[in-house]
C-alpha positions as CSV (number, residue, x, y, z in Angstrom):
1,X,43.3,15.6,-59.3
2,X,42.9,19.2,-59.7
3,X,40.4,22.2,-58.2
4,X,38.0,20.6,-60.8
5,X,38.2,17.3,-60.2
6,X,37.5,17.9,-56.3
7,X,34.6,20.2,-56.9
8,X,32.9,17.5,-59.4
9,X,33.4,15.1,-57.3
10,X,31.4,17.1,-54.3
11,X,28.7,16.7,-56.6
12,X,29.2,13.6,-57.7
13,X,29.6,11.1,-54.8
14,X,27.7,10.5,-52.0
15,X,29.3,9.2,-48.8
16,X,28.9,5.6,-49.0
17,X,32.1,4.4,-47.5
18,X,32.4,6.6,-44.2
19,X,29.0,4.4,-43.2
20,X,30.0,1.3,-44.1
21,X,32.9,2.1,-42.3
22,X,31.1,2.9,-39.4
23,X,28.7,-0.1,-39.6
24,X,32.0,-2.1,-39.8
25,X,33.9,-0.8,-37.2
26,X,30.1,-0.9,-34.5
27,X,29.2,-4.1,-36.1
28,X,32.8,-5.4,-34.3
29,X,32.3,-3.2,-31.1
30,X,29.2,-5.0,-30.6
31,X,30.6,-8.5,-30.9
32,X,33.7,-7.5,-28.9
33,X,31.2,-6.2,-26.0
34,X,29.1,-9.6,-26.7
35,X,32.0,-12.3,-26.6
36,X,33.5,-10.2,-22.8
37,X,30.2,-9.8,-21.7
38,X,30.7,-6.4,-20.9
39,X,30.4,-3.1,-22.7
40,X,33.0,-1.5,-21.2
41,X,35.2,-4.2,-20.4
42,X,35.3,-5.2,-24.4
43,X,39.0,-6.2,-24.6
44,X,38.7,-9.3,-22.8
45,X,37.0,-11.0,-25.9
46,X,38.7,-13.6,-27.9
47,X,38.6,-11.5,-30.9
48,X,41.1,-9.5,-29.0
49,X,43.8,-11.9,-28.5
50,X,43.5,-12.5,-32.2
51,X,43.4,-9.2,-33.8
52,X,45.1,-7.0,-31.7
53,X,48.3,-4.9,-32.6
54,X,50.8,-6.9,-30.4
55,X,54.7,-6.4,-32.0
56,X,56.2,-9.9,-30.5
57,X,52.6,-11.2,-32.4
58,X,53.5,-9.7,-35.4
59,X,56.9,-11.1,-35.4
60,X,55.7,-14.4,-35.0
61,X,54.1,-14.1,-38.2
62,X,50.9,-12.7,-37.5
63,X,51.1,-9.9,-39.5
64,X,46.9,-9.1,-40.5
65,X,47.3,-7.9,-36.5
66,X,48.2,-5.0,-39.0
67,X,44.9,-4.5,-40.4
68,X,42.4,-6.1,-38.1
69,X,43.2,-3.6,-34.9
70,X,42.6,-0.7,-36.7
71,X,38.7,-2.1,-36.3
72,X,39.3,-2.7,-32.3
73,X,38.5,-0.3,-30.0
74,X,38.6,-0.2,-26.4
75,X,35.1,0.4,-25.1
76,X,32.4,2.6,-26.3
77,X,34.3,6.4,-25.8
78,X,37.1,5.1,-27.8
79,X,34.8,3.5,-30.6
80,X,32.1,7.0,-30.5
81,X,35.4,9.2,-30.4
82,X,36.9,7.6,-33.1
83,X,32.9,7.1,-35.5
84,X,32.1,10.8,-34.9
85,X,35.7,12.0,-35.6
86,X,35.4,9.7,-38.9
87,X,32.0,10.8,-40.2
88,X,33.2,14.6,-39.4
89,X,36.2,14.3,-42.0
90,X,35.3,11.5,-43.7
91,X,31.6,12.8,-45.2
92,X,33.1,15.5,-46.9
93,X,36.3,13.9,-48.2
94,X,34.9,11.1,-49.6
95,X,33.0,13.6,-52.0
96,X,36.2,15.5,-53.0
97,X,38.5,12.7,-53.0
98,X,35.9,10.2,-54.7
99,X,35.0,6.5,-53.3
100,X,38.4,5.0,-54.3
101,X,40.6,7.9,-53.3
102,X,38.9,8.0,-50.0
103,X,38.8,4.4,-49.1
104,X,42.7,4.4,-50.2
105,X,43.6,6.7,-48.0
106,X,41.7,5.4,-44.9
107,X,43.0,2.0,-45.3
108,X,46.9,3.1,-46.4
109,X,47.0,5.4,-43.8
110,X,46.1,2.8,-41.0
111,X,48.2,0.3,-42.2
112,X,50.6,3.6,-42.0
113,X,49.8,4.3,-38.4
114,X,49.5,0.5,-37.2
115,X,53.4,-0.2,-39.0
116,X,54.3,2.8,-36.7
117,X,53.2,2.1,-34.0
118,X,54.6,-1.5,-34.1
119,X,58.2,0.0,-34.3
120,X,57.6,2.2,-31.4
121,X,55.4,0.0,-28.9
122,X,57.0,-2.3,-26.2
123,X,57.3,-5.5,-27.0
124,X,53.9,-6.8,-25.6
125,X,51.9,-3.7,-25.7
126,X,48.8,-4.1,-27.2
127,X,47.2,-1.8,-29.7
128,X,44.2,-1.2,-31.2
129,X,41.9,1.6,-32.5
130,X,41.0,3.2,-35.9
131,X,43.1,6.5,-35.0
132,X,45.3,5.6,-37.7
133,X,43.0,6.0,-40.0
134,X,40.9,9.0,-38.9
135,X,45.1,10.3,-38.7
136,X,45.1,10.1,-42.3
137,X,42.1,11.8,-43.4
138,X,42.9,14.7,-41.4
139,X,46.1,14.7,-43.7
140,X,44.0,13.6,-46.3
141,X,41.9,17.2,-45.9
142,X,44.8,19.5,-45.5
143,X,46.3,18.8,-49.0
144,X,42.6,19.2,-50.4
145,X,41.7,22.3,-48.7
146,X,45.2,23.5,-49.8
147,X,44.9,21.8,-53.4
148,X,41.2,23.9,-53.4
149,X,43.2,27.4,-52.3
150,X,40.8,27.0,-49.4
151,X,42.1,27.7,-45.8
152,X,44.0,25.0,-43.9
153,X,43.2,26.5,-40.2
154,X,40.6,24.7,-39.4
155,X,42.8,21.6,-40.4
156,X,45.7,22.2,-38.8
157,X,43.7,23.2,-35.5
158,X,42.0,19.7,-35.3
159,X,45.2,18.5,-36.0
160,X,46.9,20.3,-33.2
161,X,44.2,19.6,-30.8
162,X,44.4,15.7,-31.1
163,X,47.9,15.2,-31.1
164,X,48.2,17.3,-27.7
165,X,45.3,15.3,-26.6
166,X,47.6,12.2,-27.9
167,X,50.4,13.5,-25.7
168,X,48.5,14.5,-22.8
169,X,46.3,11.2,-21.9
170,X,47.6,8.3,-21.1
171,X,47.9,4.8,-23.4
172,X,47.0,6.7,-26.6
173,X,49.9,5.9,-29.0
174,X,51.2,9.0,-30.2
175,X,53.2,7.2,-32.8
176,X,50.2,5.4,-34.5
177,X,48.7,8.9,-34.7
178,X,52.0,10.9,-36.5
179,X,52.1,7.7,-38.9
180,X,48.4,7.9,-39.8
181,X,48.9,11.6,-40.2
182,X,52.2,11.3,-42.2
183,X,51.0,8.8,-44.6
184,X,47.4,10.6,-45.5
185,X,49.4,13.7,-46.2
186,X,51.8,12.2,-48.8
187,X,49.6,9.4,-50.7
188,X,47.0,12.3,-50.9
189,X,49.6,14.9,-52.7
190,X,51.2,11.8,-54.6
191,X,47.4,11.3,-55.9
192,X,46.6,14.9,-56.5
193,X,50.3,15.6,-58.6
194,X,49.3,12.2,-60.4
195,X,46.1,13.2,-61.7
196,X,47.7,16.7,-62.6
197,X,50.3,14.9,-65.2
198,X,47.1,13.0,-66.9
199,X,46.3,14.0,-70.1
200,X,43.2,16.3,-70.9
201,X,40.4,15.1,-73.2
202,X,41.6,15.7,-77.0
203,X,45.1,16.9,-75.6
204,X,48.3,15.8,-76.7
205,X,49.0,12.0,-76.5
């Protein structure tokens, strides 16, 4: 993927993803908040014990606990947090990554922060949240803004701000977080250097 590429694709996509995501992700809140009986209280619902990021779970073989927590979150701050933080980055990366960049990245990159913070949780910890994710698009947007000789700041900042809010409050996982991040910075550059060796239109072959 190169300047071009990004550019066309602001042009070119609308977000589509970021709200189905979003749908998704309330759509699960809701039941959540409908099988506890409480809004706030959400995590006593069935669907927790079943989809949450528990590591003895895990090793018992129940290893979508991967997948489905990223689309748990513990009452309605933790779900807005996580929505507005996702239609912030995600609205205008979708357009420069494109619809299957984008959705790569969001789902690598919490499978990336779910895998990490499986190696560094206690054993019965549970874990749940689309932070991961959101982790990864922040990535995702530094190599673009770089890629687009645009300025990183802003980037970095939001970057900076949420991992000292990640090390400052209490039962955030810090570790989910650096492996969201990590992995939407690398499978974004790996995208962007492999759609910089494809060949041009009527160039060699």
């Amino acid at each position: 993927m190169t300047c071009a590429d990004c550019q066309t694709g602001v042009t070119r996509y609308r977000p589509l993803v970021v709200p189905a995501l979003i749908a998704v992700n309330t759509a699960i809140y809701a039941l959540t908040a409908a099988q506890a009986g409480s809004v706030a209280d959400n995590s006593r619902a069935g669907l927790f014990e079943s989809w949450s990021l528990v590591t003895d779970q895990v090793a018992r073989g129940e290893w979508w606990r991967l997948v489905t927590s990223g689309f748990l979150h513990f009452g309605p701050i933790h779900l807005a947090f996580n929505m507005i933080a996702l239609w912030v980055i995600g609205k205008d990366l979708e357009r420069l990554l494109g619809r299957p960049r984008f959705l790569a990245v969001y789902g690598v990159g919490l499978l990336g922060g779910s895998v990490a913070a499986l190696c560094f949780s206690p054993p019965h910890a549970e874990t749940a949240g689309a932070s991961g994710a959101v982790f990864a698009l922040m990535g995702g947007l530094t190599v673009v803004l770089r890629e687009l000789n645009l300025s990183v700041r802003p980037a970095l900042a939001m970057i900076a701000i949420n991992l000292v809010i990640s090390v400052t409050v209490p039962n955030i996982s810090l570790a989910g977080h650096l492996g969201g991040l990590l992995t939407g910075l690398v499978l974004t550059a790996l995208m962007i250097r492999h759609a910089r060796r494809r060949p041009q239109p009527g160039g060699p072959r």
